[in-house]
N, C-alpha and C positions, 0 to 999 in steps of 0.2 A: 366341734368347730374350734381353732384355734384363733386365736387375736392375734395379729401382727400389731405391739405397740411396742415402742423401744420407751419402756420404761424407765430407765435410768437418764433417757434425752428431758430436757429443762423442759415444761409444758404446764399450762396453767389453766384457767377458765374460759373454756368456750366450746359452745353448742357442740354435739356429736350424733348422728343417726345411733340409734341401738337398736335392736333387734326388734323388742318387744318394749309400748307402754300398756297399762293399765286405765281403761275406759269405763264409766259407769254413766248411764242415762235415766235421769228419775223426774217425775211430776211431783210437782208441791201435791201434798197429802198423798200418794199414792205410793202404794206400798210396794209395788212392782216394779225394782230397779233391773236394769239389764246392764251385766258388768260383763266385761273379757278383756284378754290380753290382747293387741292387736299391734300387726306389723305397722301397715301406715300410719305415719309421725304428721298428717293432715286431719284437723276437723271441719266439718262441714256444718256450718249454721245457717240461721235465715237472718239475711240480710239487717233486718230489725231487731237485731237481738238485745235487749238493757243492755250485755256486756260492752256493748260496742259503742254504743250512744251515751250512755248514763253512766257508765264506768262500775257496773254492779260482778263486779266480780275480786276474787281474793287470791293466795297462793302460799305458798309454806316453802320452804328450804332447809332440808333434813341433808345427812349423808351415812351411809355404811360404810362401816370399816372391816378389813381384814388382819384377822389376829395372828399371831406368832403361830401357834396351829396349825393355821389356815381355816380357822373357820370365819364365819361372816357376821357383824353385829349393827345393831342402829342402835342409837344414842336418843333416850328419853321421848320416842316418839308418839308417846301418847302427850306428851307435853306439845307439840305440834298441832297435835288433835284439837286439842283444847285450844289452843290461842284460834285454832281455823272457825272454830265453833261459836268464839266470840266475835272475830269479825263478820261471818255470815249474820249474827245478832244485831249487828248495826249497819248492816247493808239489808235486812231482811232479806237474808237468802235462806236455804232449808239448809240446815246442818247436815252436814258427814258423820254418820257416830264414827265413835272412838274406835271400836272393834273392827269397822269396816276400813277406816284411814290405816291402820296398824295391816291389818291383813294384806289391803293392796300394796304398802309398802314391799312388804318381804313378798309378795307378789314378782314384782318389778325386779327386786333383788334377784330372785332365783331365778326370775327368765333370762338376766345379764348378767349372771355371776361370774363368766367369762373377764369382764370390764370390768370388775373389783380391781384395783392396783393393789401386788404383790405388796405383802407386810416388809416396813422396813424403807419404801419408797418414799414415803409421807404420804401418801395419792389416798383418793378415796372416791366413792360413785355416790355422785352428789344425786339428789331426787329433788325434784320441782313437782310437787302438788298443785295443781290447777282448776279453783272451779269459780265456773263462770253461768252467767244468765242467760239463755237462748228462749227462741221460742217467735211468733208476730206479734210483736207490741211496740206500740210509737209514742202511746202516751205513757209519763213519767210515772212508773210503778215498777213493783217488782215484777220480776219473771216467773213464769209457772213452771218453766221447766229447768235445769240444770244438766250441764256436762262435768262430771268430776273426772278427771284424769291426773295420771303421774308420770311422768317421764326422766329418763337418768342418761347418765353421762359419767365417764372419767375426769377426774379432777386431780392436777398436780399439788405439791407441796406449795402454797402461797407464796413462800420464802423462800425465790432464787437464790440468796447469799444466806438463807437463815434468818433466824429471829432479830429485826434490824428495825432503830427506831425511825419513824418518817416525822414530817413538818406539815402541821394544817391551819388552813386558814378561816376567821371567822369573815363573814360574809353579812352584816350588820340587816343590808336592805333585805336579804331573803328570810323567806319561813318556808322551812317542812313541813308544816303543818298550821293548821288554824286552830286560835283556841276553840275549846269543845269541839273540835272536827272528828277527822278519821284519823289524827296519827299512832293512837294505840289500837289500830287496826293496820293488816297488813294486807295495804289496797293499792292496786297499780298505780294509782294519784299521787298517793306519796310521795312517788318513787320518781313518777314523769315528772313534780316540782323540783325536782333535785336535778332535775339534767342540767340545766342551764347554769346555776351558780357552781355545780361541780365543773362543768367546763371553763367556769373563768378562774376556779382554783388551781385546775391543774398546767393552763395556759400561764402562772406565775407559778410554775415548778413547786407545789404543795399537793401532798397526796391526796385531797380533799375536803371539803367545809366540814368545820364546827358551826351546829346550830345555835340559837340563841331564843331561849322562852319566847314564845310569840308574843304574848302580853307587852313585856316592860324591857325585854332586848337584854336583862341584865343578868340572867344566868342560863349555865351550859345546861345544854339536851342532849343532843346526839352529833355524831362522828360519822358526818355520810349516811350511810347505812346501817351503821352500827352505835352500839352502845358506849359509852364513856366511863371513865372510871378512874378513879386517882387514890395514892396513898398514902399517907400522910406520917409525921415524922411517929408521931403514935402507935404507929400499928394498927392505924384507921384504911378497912377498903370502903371508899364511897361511893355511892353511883347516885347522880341525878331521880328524884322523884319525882313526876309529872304526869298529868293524864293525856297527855299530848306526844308523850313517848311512845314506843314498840315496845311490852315487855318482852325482851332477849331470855329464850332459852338458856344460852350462853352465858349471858348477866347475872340470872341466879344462880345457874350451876357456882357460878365464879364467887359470890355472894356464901353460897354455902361450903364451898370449897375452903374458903378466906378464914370461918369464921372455924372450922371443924378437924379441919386438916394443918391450917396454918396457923391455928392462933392468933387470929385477929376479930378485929373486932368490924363487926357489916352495919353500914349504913345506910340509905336510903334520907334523903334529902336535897335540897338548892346547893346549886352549887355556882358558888355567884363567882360573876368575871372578874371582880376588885378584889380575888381574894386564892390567888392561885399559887400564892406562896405558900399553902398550907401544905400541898403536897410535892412531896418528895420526887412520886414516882405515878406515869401516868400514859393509860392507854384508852384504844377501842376494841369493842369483843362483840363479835358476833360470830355466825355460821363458817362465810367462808373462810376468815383468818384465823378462828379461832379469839386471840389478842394479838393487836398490832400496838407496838409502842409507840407511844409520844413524845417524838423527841424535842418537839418546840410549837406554840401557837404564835402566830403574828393578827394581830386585833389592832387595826388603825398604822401606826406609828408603832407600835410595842410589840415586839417579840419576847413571849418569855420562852424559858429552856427548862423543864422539867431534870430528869436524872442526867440525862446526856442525849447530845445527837448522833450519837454513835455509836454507843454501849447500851443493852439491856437494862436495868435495874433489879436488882437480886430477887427481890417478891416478884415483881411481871415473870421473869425470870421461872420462880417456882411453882406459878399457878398456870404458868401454860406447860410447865412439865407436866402436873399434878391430873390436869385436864385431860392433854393429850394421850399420857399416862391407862388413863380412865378408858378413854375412848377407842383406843386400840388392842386395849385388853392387857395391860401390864401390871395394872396397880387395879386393886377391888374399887369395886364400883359402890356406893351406897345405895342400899338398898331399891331397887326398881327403876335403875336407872338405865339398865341394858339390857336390850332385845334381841335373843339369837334368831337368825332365820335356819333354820335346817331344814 
């Protein structure tokens, strides 16, 4: 089969049919899963399913790369595994093992290996992990049964113009999350409270909310959907520490990245809003961007300006080379961070 994409045309995130997802249907305690690849991109449940009512279900966001070679890789997917394993634990859903998330991945990979964007594009075939609660049940409990599935897509370079710092806004009355809730879970809820104040950020031309600790309002969390991180005139990278945050894949890689490769020094802590003069230089990092720079917050009446609104800063600069580097297959990867599919 060939793909008609004009890869080199500007294109970026959104839905695509693929040929082939990866489906598995399993009972709590029941050892008997039934997995296959399957053409229709439709699941069918019953009406009362927890996922639907009660919001009991999760989802992961991985992508494969195509290397100079041409062969094919994922990026720390057992790391996926694991963050999936912990939200099923606080949603009391049944976990995915490890072995099984991994396999369905390059599963998915090799039935749409066609849809890998040529090395050299920036593009990549993003996967969506999906598992959710099914089964008749009306009262507030878990579900017996579960649907795990994975589904992909082509995915262009984020950076129409390139690596480019944007402007975000803090958003005081909203929360991502509740203390002690689900935000260091990665659960549809999160995601649907962030619709609304990201719309009235983006309605004042800022690329999206900065959170703000739900407790006391007085230190940063997260960047939209992503992680935060700043760096300081030290040779300090820090990232916000919170149990109310997503731990980012991304986050640590960058954390380990900072500390091992760059020469710096990684932190983990508060990262209070009276106190943003410390750093120099300052982004968000997750899946789909990678790092996206910070080129200014606006908080009330105050705008501050990190490195610039319009220039990179030389570290963000290095640790999304170093990254992407990794991820493409240019530069060695640290020890068990990359997954061939062949």
């Amino acid at each position: 089969m060939t793909v008609t994409i004009d890869w080199e045309k500007p294109w970026f995130f959104s839905y695509m049919k693929l040929p082939y997802r990866y489906i598995a249907h399993f009972k709590e305690m029941d050892n008997g899963i039934k997995k296959s690849l399957q053409r229709m991109q439709t699941l069918h449940i019953s009406e009362s399913s927890p996922s639907l009512h009660y919001g009991q279900q999760a989802f992961e966001g991985l992508k494969a790369y195509r290397t100079k070679d041409g062969s094919i890789q994922l990026f720390r997917p057992d790391e996926n595994a694991k963050r999936l394993q912990r939200t099923c634990d606080r949603l009391l859903m049944q976990q995915v093992p490890t072995e099984m998330f991994v396999e369905a991945c390059k599963a998915v990979v090799r039935a749409n290996e066609e849809y890998v964007p040529p090395y050299g594009t920036g593009g990549t075939l993003y996967l969506r992990p999906l598992l959710i609660g099914v089964g008749d049940i009306i009262g507030v409990k878990p579900a017996e049964e579960y649907i795990f599935t994975i589904f992909a897509m082509p995915v262009g370079n984020y950076f129409k113009g390139g690596l480019v710092p944007t402007n975000f806004l803090i958003q005081d009355e909203y929360d991502r999350a509740a203390p002690n809730g689900t935000g260091a879970a990665k659960v549809g809820g999160n995601y649907a409270a962030s619709l609304l104040p990201g719309k009235l950020a983006k309605s004042r031309h800022f690329s999206d909310v900065i959170y703000l600790d739900p407790s006391t309002h007085t230190k940063i969390e997260e960047v939209g959907s992503a992680n935060f991180f700043g760096i300081t005139a030290d040779n300090e990278f820090v990232t916000p520490l919170s149990p109310s945050i997503l731990p980012s894949i991304t986050k640590y890689s960058l954390l380990y990245l900072a500390e091992h490769r760059l020469g710096l020094t990684p932190i983990e802590g508060d990262v209070p809003i009276d106190n943003l003069d410390r750093f120099v230089e300052a982004g968000a990092c997750g899946t789909a961007a990678v790092i996206s720079p910070i080129g200014g917050i606006q908080h009330g009446d105050d705008f501050h300006v990190f490195y610039s609104e319009t220039e990179v800063g030389p570290v963000t600069r290095k640790l999304y080379d170093e990254l992407t580097g990794i991820q493409f297959g240019d530069i060695e990867a640290p020890e068990g961070w990359i997954v061939k599919v062949d």
